[in-house]
C-alpha positions as CSV (number, residue, x, y, z in Angstrom):
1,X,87.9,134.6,111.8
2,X,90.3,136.4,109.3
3,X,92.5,134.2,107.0
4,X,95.5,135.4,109.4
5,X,94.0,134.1,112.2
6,X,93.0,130.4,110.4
7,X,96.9,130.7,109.2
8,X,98.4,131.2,113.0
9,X,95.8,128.2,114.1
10,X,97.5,126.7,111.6
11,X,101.0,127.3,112.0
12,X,100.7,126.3,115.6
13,X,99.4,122.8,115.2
14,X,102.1,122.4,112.3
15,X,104.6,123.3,114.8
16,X,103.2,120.7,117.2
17,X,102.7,117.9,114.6
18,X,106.7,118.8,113.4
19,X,108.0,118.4,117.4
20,X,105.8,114.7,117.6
21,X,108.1,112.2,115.0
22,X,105.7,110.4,112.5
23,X,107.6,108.3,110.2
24,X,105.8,106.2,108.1
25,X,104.1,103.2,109.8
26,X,105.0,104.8,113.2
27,X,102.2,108.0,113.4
28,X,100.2,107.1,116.5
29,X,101.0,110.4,118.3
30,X,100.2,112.4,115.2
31,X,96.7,111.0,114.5
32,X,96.2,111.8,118.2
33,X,97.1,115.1,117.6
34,X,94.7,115.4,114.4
35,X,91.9,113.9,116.5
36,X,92.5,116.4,119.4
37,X,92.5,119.2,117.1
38,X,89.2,117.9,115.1
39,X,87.6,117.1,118.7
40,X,88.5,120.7,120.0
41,X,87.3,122.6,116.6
42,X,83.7,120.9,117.6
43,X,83.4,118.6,114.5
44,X,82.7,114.5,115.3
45,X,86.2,112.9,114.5
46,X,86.0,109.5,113.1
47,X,89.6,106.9,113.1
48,X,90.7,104.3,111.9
49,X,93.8,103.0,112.1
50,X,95.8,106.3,112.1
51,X,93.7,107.3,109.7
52,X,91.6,110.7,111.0
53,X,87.9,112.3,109.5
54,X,85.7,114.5,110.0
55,X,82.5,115.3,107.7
56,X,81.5,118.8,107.2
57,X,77.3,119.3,109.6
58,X,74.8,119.2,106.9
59,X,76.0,116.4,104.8
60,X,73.4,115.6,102.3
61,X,73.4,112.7,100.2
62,X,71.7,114.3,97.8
63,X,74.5,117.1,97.0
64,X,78.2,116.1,95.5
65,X,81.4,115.9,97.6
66,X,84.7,117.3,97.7
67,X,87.2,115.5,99.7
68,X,90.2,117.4,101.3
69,X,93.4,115.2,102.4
70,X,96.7,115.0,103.0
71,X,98.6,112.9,104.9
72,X,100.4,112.8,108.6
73,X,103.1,110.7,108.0
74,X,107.0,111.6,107.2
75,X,110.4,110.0,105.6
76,X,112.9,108.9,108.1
77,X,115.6,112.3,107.7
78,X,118.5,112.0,105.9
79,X,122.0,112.4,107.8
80,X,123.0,115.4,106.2
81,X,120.5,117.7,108.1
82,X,122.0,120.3,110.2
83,X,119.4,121.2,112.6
84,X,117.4,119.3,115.0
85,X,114.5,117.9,112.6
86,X,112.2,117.7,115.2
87,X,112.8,120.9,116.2
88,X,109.9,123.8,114.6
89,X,112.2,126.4,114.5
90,X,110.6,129.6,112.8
91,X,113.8,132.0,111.3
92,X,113.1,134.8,109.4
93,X,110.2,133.2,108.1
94,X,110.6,130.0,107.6
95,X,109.3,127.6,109.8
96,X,111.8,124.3,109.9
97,X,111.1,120.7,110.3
98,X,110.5,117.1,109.4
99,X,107.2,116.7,107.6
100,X,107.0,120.8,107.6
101,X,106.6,120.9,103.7
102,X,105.8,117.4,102.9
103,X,102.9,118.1,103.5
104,X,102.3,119.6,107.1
105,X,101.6,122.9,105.4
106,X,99.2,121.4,103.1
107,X,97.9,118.9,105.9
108,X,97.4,122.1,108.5
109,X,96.0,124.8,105.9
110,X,92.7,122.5,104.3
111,X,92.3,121.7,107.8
112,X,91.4,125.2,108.7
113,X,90.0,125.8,105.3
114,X,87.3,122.6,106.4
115,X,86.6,125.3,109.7
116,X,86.7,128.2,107.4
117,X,83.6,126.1,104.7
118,X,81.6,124.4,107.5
119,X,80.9,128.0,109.0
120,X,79.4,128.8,105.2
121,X,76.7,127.6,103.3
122,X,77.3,125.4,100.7
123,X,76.0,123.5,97.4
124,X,78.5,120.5,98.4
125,X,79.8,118.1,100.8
126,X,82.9,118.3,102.7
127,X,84.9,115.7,104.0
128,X,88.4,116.8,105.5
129,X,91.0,113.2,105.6
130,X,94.6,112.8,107.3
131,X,96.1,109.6,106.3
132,X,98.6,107.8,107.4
133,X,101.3,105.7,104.8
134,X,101.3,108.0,102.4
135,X,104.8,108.3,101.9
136,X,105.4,104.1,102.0
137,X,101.6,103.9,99.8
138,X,100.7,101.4,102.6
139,X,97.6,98.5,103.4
140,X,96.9,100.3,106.5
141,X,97.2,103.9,104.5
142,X,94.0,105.9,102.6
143,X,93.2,102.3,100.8
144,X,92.0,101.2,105.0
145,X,89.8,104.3,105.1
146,X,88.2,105.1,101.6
147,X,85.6,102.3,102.3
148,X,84.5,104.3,105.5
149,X,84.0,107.7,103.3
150,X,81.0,108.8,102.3
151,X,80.8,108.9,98.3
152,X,83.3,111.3,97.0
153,X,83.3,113.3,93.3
154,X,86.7,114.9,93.6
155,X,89.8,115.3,95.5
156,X,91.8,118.4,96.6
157,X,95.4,116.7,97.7
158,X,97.3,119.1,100.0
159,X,101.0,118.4,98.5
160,X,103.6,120.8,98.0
161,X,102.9,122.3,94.6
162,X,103.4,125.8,94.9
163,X,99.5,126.5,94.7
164,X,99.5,125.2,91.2
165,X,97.2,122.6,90.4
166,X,98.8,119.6,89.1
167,X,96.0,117.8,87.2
168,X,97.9,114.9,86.3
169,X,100.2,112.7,88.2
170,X,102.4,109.5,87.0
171,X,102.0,106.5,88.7
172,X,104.5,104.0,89.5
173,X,105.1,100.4,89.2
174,X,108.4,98.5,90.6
175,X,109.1,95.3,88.1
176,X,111.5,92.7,88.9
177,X,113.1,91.1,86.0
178,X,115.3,88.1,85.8
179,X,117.9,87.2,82.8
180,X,119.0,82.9,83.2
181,X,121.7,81.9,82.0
182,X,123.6,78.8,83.0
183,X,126.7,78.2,85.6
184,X,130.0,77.5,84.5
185,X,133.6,77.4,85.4
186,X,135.1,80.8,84.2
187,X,138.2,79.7,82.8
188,X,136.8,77.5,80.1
189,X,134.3,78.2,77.6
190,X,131.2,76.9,78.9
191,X,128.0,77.8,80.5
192,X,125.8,81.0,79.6
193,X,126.5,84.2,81.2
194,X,123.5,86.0,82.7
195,X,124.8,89.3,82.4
196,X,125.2,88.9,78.8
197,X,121.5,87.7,78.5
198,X,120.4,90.8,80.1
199,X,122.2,92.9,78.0
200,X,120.1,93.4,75.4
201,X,116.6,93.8,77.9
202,X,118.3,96.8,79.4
203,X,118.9,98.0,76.3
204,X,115.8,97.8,75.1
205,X,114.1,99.2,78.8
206,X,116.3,102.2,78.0
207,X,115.9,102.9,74.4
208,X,112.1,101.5,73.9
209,X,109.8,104.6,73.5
210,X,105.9,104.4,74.2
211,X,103.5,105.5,71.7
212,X,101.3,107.4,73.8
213,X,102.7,110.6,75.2
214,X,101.0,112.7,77.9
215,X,100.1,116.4,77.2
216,X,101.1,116.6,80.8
217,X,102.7,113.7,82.0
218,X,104.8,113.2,78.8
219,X,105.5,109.3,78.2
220,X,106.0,106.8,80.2
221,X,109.5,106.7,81.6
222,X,111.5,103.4,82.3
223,X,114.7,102.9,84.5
224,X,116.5,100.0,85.6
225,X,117.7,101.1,89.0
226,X,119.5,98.0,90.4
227,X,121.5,95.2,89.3
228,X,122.6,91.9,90.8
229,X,124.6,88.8,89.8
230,X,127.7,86.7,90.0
231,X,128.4,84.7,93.5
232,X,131.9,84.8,92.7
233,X,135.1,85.6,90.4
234,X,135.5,81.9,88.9
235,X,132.5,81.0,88.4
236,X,129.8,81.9,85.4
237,X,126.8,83.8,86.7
238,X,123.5,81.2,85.8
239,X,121.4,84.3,87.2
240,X,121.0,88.1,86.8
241,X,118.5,89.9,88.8
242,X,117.4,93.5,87.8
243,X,114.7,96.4,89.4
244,X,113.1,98.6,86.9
245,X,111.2,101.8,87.8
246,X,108.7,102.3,85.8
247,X,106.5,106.0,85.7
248,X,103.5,105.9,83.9
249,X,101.3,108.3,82.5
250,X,97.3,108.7,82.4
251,X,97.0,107.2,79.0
252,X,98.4,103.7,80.2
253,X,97.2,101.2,83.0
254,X,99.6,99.6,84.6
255,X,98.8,96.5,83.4
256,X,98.9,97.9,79.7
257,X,102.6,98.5,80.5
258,X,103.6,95.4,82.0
259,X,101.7,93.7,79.1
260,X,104.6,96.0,76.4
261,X,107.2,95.0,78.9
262,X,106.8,91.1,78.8
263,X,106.2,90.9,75.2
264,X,109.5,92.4,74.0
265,X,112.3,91.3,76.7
266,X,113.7,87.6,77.5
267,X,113.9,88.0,80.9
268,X,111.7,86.8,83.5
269,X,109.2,89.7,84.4
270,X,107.2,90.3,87.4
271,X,105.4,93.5,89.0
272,X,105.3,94.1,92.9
273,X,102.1,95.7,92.4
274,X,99.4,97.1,89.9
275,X,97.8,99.3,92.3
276,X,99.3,102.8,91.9
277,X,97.9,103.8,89.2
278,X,98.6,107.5,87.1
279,X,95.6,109.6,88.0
280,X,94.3,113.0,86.5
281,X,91.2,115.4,86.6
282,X,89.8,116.6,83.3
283,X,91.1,120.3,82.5
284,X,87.9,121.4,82.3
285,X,86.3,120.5,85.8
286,X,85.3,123.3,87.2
287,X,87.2,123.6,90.3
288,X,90.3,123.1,87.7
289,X,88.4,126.2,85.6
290,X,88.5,128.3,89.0
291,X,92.2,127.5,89.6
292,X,92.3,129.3,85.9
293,X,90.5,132.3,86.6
294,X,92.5,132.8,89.7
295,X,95.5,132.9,87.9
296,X,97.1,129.4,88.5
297,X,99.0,127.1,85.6
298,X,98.0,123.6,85.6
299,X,100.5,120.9,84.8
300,X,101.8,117.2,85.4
301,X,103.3,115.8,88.3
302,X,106.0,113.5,88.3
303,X,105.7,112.8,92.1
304,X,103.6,109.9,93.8
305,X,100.8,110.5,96.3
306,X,97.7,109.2,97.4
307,X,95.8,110.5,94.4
308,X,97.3,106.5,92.9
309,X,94.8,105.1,95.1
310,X,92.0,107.2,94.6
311,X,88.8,105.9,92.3
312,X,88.0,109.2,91.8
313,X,89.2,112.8,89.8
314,X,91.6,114.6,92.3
315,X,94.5,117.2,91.8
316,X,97.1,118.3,93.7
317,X,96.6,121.5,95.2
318,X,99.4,122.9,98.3
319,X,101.7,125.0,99.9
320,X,105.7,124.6,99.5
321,X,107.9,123.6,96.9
322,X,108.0,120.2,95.9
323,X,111.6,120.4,95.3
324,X,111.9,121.0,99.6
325,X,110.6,117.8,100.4
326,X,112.6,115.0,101.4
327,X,115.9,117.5,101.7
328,X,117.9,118.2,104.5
329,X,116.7,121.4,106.6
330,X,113.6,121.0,105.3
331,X,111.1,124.1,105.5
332,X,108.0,126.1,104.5
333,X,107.3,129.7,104.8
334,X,105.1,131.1,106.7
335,X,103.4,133.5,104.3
336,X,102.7,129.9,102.3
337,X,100.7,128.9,104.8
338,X,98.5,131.4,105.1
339,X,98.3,132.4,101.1
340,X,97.6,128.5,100.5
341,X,94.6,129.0,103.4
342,X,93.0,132.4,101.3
343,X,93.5,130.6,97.8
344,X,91.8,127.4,99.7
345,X,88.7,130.1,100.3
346,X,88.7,131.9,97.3
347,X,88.5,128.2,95.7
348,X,86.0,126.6,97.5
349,X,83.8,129.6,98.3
350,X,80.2,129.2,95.9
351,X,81.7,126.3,94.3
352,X,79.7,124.6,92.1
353,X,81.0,120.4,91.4
């Protein structure tokens, strides 16, 4: 098959995934879709949850592995959009839709890029994964099915980047801190005010720079993003409840970060989770040297996906504009699709991991 062939194929089952609603935590008729596709291509689809695989014929356990993924699920649309969102609606070529560029245009190009390599010899494995909870980073999500996959060595993630290769990605942790103070009667000077106590933590979250600053990442970014206290007018507030985002780069665990956190505020401090971690491939891996040579500019990410979860190197690698996703009227052109598909090829064909 030509590349415009694998790029219509593709195009076509986007536009079918698009019309078939897949929010996050809801994307039971999608992974059907994926599995009917993988079924109907000839390869042996595996699923759990709705989590869908298939491994390239000839695996050998003896040879490395590249893993191919993206994932199925969407955000719920915002209100401002002004066309049907479930609607794949191709104008002057741009094909519209929930999901359409984050990342059905990633999801639905490797896909036929996994056809295009299993018809080809080969000095590597191939595994081709569409996962569900990506957008949410949820239990039932890649973190089910990486247990189920054979031994991977790297990851190409299929999320909008323009076909650059970002090579590093910052990871996220959500901390929730608490300032006490003690209750009072407003009118008279007593009790201690929360608010007050928590002054000088938020000033520090804003001002407090980290030592270590990413080439590609650059440091690790702090934000407190909601505040609440008080229960009412009269009375002193004995409590004051805050959310900080934290973005952290490759050069920091998590758990490094909460560690600088705790030490130098007063308020209470506690992490939802440690488990999405800032990921990056080495510049000089040599599927990030053949990005080079074809012309593409690595850089950082500042965008979450399932490369947080992943033990192993992985980039992100895909068609669309990250800037698209999550936007009203949300799109991908057509002529992405099937450019991502012949820089996919170019990539992968006589690769050497």
């Amino acid at each position: 098959m030509e590349t415009s062939e694998y790029a219509d194929e593709a195009v076509a089952m986007l536009r079918e995934l698009i019309a078939t609603p897949s929010v996050s935590r809801d994307e039971c008729a999608a992974a059907d879709i994926m599995e009917h596709r993988i079924k109907g291509y000839g390869f042996d689809c595996h699923r759990r949850g709705n989590n869908v695989w298939a491994v390239a014929p000839d695996y050998d356990p003896a040879r490395p592995t590249i893993l191919l993924n993206a994932h199925i699920d969407t955000v719920k649309p915002v209100s401002s959009w002004t066309r049907d969102p479930f609607s794949p609606d191709i104008v002057d070529g741009r094909l519209y839709g929930l999901g359409s560029n984050d990342c059905g245009g990633g999801l639905c190009s490797l896909l036929q890029t996994f056809r295009w390599a299993s018809t080809v010899c080969r000095s590597y494995n191939l595994v081709y994964l569409a996962s569900a909870e990506e957008e949410v980073s949820g239990k039932n999500g890649i973190s089910l099915v990486l247990p189920d996959l054979p031994h991977i060595d790297v990851a190409i993630v299929g999320e909008p980047t323009g076909m650059q290769p970002a090579i590093a990605e910052k990871g996220l942790m959500v901390l929730d801190m608490t300032a006490r103070g003690k209750s009072g009667h407003a009118a008279r000077n007593e009790g201690v005010n929360a608010i007050y106590e928590a002054l000088p933590d938020i000033e520090w979250v804003r001002d407090y720079k980290f030592q270590r600053v990413s080439q590609y990442l650059g440091p690790v970014k702090m934000t407190v993003t909601v505040i609440n206290a008080g229960t009412q007018h009269n009375v002193i507030p004995d409590e004051c409840r805050m959310l900080v985002d934290v973005r952290t780069n490759e050069l920091y665990t998590n758990h490094e970060v909460f560690d600088i956190i705790r030490h130098n505020v007063k308020s209470d401090v506690e992490a939802h989770s440690f488990r999405l971690q800032s990921s990056h491939i080495d510049s000089g891996h040599p599927l990030v040297r053949r990005c080079v040579a074809m012309g593409m500019t690595p850089y950082g990410s500042p965008t979450l996906s399932d490369q947080a979860l992943m033990p192993f190197p992985s980039f992100k690698l895909g068609p669309g504009e990250s800037s698209r996703s999550h936007s009203a009227d949300e799109f991908i052109l057509i002529s992405e699709i099937e450019d991502a598909i012949g820089k996919y090829i170019a990539l992968l064909d006589g690769a050497e991991i």
